[in-house]
C-alpha positions in Angstrom: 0.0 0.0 0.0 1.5 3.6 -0.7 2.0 5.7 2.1 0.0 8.7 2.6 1.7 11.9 3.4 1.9 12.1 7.7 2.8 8.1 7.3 6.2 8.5 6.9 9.0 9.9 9.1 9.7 13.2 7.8 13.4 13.9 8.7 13.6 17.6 7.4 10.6 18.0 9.9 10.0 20.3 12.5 9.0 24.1 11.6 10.7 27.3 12.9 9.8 30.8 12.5 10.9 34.4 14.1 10.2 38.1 13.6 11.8 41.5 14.9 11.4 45.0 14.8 14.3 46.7 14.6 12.3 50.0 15.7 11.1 48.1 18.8 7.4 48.4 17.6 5.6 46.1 19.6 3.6 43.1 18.0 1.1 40.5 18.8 1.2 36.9 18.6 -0.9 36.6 15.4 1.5 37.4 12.4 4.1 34.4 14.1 1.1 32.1 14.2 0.3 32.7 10.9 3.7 32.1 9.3 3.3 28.5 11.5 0.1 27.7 9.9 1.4 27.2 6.8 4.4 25.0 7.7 1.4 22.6 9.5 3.0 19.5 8.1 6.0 19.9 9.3 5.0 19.0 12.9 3.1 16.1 14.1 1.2 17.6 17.2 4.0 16.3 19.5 5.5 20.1 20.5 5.1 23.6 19.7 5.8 26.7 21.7 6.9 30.6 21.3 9.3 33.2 22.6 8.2 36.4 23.0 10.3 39.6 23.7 9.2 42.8 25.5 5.7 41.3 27.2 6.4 42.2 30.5 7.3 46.0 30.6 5.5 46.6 34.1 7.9 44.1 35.4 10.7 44.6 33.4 12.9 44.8 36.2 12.1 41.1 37.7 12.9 37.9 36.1 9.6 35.8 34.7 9.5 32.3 35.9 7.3 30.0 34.0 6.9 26.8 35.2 5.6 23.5 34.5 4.0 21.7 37.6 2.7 17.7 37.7 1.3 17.9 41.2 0.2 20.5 43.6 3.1 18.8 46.3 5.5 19.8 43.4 3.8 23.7 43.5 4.5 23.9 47.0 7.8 22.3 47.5 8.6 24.9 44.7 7.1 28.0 46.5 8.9 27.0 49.4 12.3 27.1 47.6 11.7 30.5 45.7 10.1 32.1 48.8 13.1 31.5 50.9 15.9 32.8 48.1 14.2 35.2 46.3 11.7 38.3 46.7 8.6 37.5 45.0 6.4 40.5 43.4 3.6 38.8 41.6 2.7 35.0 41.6 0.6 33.7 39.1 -1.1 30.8 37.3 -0.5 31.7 33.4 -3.9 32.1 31.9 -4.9 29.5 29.4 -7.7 29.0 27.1 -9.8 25.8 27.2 -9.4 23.8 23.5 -9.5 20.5 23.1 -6.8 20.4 20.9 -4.5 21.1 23.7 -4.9 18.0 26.5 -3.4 16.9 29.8 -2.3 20.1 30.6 -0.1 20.0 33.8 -0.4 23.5 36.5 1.4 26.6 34.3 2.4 29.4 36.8 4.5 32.1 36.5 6.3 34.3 39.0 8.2 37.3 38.5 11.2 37.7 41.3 14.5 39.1 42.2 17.1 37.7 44.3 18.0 39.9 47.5 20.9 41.7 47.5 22.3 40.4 50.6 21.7 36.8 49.7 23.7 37.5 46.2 26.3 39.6 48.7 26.9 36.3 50.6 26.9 34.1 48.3 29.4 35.9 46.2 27.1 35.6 42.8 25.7 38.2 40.4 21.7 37.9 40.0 22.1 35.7 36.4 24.1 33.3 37.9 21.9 32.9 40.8 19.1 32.7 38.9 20.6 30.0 36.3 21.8 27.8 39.6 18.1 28.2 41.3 16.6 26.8 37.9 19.1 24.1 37.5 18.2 23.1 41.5 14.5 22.9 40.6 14.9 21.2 37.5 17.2 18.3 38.9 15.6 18.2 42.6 11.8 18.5 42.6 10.1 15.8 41.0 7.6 17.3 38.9 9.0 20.8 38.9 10.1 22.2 35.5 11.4 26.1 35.2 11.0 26.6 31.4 11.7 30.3 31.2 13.6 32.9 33.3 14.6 36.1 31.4 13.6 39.6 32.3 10.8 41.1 29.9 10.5 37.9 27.9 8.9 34.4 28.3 8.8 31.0 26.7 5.2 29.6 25.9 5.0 25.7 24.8 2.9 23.0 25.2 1.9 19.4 23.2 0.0 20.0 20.3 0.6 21.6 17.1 1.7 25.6 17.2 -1.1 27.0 16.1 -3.0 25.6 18.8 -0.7 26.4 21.3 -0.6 29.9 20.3 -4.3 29.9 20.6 -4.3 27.8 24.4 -2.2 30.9 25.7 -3.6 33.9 24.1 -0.6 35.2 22.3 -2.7 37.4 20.4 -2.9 39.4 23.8 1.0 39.7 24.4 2.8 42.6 22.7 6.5 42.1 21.8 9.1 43.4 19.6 10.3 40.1 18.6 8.9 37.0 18.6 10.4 33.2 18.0 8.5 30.0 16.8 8.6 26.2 16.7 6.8 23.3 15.3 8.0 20.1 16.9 8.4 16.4 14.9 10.5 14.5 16.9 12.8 12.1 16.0 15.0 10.4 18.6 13.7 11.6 21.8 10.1 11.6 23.4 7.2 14.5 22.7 5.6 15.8 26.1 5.4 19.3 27.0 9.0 20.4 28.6 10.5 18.9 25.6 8.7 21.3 23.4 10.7 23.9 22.0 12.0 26.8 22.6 14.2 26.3 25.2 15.3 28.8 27.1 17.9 29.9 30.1 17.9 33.9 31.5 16.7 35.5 28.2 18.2 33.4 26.2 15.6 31.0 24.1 16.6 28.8 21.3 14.0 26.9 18.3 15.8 24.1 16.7 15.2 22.4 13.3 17.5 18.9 12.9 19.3 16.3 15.3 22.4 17.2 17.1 25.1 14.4 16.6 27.1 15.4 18.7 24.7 16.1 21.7 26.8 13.9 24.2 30.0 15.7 24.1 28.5 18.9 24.2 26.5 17.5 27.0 29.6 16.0 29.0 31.2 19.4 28.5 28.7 21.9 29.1 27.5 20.1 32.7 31.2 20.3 33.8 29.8 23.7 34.7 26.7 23.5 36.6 24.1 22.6 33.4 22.2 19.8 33.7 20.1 18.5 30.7 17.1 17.3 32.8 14.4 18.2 29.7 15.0 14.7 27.2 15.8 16.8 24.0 18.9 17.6 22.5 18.3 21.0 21.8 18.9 22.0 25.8 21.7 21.6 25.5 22.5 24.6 22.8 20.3 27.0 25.0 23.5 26.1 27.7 25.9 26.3 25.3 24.9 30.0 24.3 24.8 30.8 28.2 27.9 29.2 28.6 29.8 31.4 25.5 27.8 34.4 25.7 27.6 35.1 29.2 30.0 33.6 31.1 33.0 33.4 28.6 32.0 37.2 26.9 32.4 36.0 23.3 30.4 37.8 20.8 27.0 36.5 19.0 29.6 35.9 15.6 32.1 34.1 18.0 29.9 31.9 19.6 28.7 31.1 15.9 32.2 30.2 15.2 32.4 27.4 17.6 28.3 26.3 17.3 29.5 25.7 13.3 32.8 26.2 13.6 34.5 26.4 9.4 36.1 23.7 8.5 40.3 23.8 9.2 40.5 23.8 5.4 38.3 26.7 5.0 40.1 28.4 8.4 43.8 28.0 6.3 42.1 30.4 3.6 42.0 33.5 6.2 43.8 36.1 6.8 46.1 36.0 9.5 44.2 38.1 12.0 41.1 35.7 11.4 43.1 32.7 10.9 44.5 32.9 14.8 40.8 34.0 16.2 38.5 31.1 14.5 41.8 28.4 15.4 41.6 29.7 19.1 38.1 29.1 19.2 37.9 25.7 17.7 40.8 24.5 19.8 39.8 26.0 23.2 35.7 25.5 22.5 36.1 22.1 20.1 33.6 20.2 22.7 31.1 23.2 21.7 31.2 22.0 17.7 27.7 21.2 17.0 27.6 18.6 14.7 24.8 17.4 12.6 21.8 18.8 10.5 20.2 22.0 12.0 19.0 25.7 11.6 18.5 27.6 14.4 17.1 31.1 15.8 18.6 32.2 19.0 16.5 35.0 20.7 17.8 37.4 23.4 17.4 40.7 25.1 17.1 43.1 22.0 17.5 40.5 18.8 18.3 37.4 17.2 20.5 35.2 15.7 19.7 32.7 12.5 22.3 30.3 11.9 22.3 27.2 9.8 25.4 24.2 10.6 28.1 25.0 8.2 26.8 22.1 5.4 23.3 23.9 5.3 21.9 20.9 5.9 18.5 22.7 7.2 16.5 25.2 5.2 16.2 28.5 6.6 14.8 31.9 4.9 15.6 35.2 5.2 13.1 38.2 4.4 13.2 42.1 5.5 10.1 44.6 4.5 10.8 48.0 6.0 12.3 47.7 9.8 11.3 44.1 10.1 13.0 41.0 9.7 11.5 37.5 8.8 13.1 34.1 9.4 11.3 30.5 8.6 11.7 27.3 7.4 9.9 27.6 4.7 9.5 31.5 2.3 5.7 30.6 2.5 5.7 31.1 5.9 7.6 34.9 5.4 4.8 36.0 2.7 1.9 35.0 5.2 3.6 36.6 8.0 4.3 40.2 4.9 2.6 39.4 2.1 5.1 42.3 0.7 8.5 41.0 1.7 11.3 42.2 0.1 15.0 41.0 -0.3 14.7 37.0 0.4 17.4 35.5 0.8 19.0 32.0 2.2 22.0 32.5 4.3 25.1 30.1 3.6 25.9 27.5 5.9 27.6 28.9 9.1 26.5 32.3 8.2 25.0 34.2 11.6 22.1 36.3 10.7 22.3 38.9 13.8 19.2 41.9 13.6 19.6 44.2 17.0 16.3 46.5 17.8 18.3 50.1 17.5 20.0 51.1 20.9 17.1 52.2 23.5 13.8 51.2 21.5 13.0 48.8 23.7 
């Protein structure tokens, strides 16, 4: 018998999308939902979710918690922990809308916190490192407790079910932001449920993730030499760590970090000038466990912008498309002439080629 389209395994699945201002101009949910839509097939029900950046501007100063809960023991064991580390200034359950589409829904709560300045004083840590150690304590240690977003002004939305209904379970036509990440899950190799939907995201760091990472356990063994724990059963994770890991705590720059994720070959290294010849062999040679190996395309959001980046065979599509101060990215062009019907200057970016769009200096 021939085999219906849905009947076979699609490896080029899963669907990602992203939009920006560069003027900051705030957006709703419904132009990203859209541009998911049309790349339906791509995903199999199994995972979908959204980043959104600039939501929160009344508690801009706080850090967003969203959380995944299986049991109200798991809630209060949770409560207990942020209640005695951190100053708490709103605590919430995340409101949802009821669709059948969208089952087995576990408790969604968010809280928006700080931690006190004398506790960081003590403990000799900056607020973002606190933060990233409190996550990776209720990740690992309470059974049923799952932190899947922590950035200031931003938050992660995902669920199990197709994106377009997710987008519709959390209202996402009622959040404003200035940029706005996507993802349509078919997995491959590890399990759907909802904290393995993507994005995945650490501080205000979020990442959506098309392909299979080959390389996932030496990235793994590496990166949870220094304090990351994969707890979340997708291999994606553990590039949301590796991004902290670069960007933050080492200080290399979005098109460093780049250069390790798809790091050029040594052949195509040899063909640089000196100056860049010395910088990309440091970074492979110091940052080689970083190499992510393997098909993928992936948008990485942070505070004010994005980065699109394909590995270095372009082994993923990924499309480029600008219309005035906007900026498109998808899987598919389709997707970029729902989300602006009058796109202009599409464009594929070559494999290993960071795409980096900033919202101007103070617009948001």
């Amino acid at each position: 018998m021939k085999l219906m389209e849905g009947q076979v395994r699609i490896t080029s699945g899963c669907a990602i999308a992203a939009m920006i201002s560069r003027d900051g101009t705030l957006m709703n949910g419904e132009k990203i939902i859209s541009g998911m839509k049309v790349m339906h097939e791509r995903s199999n029900g199994l995972g979908g979710g959204f980043a959104a950046y600039g939501i929160y501007p009344q508690y801009r100063d706080f850090y967003a918690l969203h959380l995944f809960y299986s049991s109200p023991a798991a809630q209060a064991e949770t409560e207990q922990l942020l209640k005695d580390g951190l100053y708490i200034v709103k605590a919430e359950s995340i409101p949802t809308r009821k669709t059948p589409l969208i089952k087995d829904a576990p408790l969604i709560w968010r809280y928006f916190v700080v931690p006190p300045a004398p506790l960081l004083e003590s403990a000799q840590l900056d607020e973002r490192e606190a933060i990233v150690r409190l996550v990776m304590k209720i990740n690992t240690e309470i059974k049923g407790a799952y932190v899947f977003s922590s950035g200031k002004n931003m938050g992660t939305f995902k669920a199990m079910g197709y994106p377009e209904d997710v987008g519709f379970f959390y209202g996402l036509d009622e959040y404003e932001g200035y940029a706005w990440t996507a993802h349509g899950r078919y997995p491959t190799n590890t399990p759907g449920w909802w904290g393995g939907a993507h994005p995945f995201a650490l501080l205000d760091y979020s990442v959506v993730h098309n392909g299979e990472i080959s390389s996932y356990d030496a990235n793994r063994r590496f990166i949870e030499m220094f304090g990351y724990k994969c707890t979340l059963q997708t291999d994606t994770e553990a590039i949301t760590y590796i991004a902290d890991y670069l960007l933050r705590r080492q200080g290399l720059t979005l098109t460093e970090t780049a250069s390790v994720i798809a790091a050029p070959f040594w052949t195509t290294i040899d063909q640089k000038g000196e100056e860049e010849k010395a910088q990309l062999q440091y970074l492979r040679t110091v940052f080689s466990s970083l190499l992510v190996t393997g098909p993928f395309s992936i948008v990485l959001g942070f505070e004010g912008g994005l980065m699109a980046l394909n590995d270095r065979l372009k082994l993923r599509a990924m499309v480029v498309g600008e219309k005035d101060d906007m900026v498109y990215i998808a899987s598919e062009e389709a997707a970029i002439h729902v989300m602006e019907p009058a796109v202009e200057n599409t464009y594929a970016p070559a494999g290993g080629e960071p795409v980096i769009v900033r919202v101007k200096e103070g617009a948001f």
